[in-house]
C-alpha positions in Angstrom: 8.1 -21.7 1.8 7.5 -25.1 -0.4 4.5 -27.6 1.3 6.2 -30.1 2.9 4.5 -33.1 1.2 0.9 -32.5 1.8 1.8 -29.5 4.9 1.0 -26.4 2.9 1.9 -23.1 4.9 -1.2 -21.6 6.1 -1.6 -17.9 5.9 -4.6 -15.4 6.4 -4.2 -13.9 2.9 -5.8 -10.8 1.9 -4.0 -11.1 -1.4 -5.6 -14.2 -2.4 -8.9 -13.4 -1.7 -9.3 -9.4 -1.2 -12.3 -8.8 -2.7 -12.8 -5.5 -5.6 -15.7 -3.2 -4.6 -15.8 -4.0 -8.8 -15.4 -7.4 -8.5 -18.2 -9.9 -9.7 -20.8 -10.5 -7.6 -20.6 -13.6 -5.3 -21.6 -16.7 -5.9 -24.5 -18.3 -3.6 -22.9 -21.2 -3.0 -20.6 -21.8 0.0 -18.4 -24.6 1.0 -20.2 -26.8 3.7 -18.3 -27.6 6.8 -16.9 -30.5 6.4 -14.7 -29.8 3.7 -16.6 -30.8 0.5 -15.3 -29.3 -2.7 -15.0 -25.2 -3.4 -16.6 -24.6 -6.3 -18.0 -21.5 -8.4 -19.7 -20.7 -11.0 -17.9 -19.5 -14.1 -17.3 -15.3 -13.6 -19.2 -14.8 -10.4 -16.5 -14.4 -7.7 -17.5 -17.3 -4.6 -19.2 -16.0 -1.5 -16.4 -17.4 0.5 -14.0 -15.5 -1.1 -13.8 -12.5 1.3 -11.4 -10.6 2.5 -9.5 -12.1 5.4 -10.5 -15.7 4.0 -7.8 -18.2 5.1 -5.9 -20.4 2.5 -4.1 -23.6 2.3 -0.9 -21.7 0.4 1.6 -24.0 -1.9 4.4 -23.5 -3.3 7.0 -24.9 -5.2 9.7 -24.3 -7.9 7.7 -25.7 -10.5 6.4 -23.7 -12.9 2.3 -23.7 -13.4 1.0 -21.9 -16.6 -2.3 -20.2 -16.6 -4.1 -20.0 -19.9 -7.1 -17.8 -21.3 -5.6 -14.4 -20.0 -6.6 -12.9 -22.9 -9.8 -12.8 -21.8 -8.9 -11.1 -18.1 -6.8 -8.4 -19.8 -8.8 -5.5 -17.8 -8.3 -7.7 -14.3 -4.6 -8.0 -14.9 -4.2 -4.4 -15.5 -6.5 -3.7 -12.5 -4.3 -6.3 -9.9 -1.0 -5.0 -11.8 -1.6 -1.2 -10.9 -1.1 1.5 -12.7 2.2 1.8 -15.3 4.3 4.0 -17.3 2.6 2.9 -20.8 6.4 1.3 -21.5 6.7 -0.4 -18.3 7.0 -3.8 -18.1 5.4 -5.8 -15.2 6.1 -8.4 -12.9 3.8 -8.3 -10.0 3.9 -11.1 -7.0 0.4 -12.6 -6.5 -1.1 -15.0 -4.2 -3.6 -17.5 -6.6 -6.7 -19.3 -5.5 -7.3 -22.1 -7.5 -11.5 -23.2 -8.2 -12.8 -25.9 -9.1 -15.7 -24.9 -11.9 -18.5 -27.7 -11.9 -20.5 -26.2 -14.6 -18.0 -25.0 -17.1 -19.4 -25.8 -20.4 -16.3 -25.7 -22.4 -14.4 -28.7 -19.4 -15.9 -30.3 -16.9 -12.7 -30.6 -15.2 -12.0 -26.4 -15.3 -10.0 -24.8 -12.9 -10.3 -21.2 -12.5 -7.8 -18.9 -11.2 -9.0 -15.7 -9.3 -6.6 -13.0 -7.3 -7.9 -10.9 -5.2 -11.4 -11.7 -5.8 -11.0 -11.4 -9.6 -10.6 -13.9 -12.3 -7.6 -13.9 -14.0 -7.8 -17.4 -16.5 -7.7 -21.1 -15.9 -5.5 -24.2 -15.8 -5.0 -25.7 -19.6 -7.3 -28.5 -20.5 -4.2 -31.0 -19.4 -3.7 -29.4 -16.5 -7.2 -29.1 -14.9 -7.4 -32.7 -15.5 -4.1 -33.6 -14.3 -4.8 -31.5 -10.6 -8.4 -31.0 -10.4 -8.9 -34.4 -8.7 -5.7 -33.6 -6.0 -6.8 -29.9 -5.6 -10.3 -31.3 -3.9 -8.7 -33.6 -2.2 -6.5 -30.8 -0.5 -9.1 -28.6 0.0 -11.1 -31.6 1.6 -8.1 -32.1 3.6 -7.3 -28.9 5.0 -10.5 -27.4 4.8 -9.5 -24.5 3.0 -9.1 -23.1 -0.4 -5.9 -24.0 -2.1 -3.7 -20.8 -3.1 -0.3 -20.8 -5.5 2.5 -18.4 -5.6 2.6 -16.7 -9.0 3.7 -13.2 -11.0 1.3 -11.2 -13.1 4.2 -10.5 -16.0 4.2 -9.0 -19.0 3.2 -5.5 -20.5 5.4 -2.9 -22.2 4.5 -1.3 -25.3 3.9 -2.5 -28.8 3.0 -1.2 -32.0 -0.5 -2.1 -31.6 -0.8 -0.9 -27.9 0.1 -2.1 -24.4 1.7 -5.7 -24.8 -0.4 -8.6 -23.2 -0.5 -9.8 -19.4 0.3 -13.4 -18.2 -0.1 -15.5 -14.9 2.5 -17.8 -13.8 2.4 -19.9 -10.5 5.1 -21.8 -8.5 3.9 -24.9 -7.2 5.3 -29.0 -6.3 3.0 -31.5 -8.5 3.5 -33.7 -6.1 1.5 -31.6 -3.6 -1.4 -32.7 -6.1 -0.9 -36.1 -6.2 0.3 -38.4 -8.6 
C-alpha cells in the first residue's frame, strides 16, 4: 500500500482521473514525453486527465490537508453521491495532485482534482513544501502523482447541509526532504 521510498504502486485508476461529462473543459496543454512537469491551468480540467489515465499512486499514514473546499462544495457533493440530507460522509477517493504554473494567488499552487474535478489545493506551506518533490516524481515515473484520501463531512446544520472536506494519506518522505 505505502510507496516504498520513492516505488509508488502503480495502478490504472479511473477514480483518479474519470472524467465528468460536466467536468471543465480540458486544458490544451499535455505533458511531453519525457516526463517534464504536469501542469494545468487553474479550473480547466488537463487534457491528460482521461479516463483510464495511469498514476504514480502514494500513500502513507500521514495525514495531508486540502484547503479552499469551500470553494468546490458542488464537486464534493457531486463525487460524494447522493445523501439522506442528515447523512454524514466519508467517501474513499483516489487524488491527483497538479502542479498550477499560473496561479495568481501562489506560484507554488497545487491543485487537487478527483475524478476529473477540482476539489481545492495544498495550503500555501504545503505547496511549497511538496511542489518541488511532486515534479520531481512525476519526472521520475512519468506519470501524474495520485494520494489516497476521504471526501468527509456533511450532515445537517441549522443553516443547511454541513460542509465537505478532503483529506489525503501520504509519506513526506516520498516528496523529499
Amino acid at each position: 500500500m505505502n510507496a516504498l521510498r520513492g516505488r509508488p504502486r502503480h495502478q490504472q485508476s479511473r477514480h483518479a482521473a474519470r472524467a465528468s461529462a460536466e467536468a471543465p473543459p480540458p486544458s490544451k496543454t499535455n505533458p511531453d514525453e519525457q516526463g517534464r512537469p504536469v501542469t494545468a491551468r487553474r479550473d480547466e480540467r488537463p487534457a491528460w486527465m482521461r479516463d483510464g489515465a495511469e498514476t504514480a499512486l502514494f500513500d502513507g499514514s500521514d495525514d495531508l490537508e486540502v484547503v479552499g473546499e469551500s470553494y468546490y462544495q458542488e464537486n464534493l457533493w457531486r463525487l460524494a453521491g447522493p445523501r439522506w440530507p442528515d447523512d454524514r460522509v466519508r467517501h474513499h477517493v483516489c487524488a491527483v495532485l497538479v502542479a498550477e504554473e499560473d496561479n495568481p494567488h501562489d506560484a507554488n499552487a497545487v491543485a487537487v482534482w478527483v475524478q476529473g474535478l477540482k476539489v481545492g489545493h495544498l495550503s500555501r506551506a504545503n505547496a511549497r513544501r511538496y511542489r518541488p518533490g511532486l515534479l520531481s516524481l512525476q519526472r521520475r515515473y512519468g506519470q501524474p502523482v495520485a494520494l489516497n484520501g476521504v471526501i468527509a463531512g456533511g450532515g445537517i446544520r441549522e443553516d443547511g447541509p454541513g460542509r465537505l472536506g478532503v483529506f489525503l494519506r501520504h509519506d513526506p518522505a516520498d516528496f523529499g526532504p
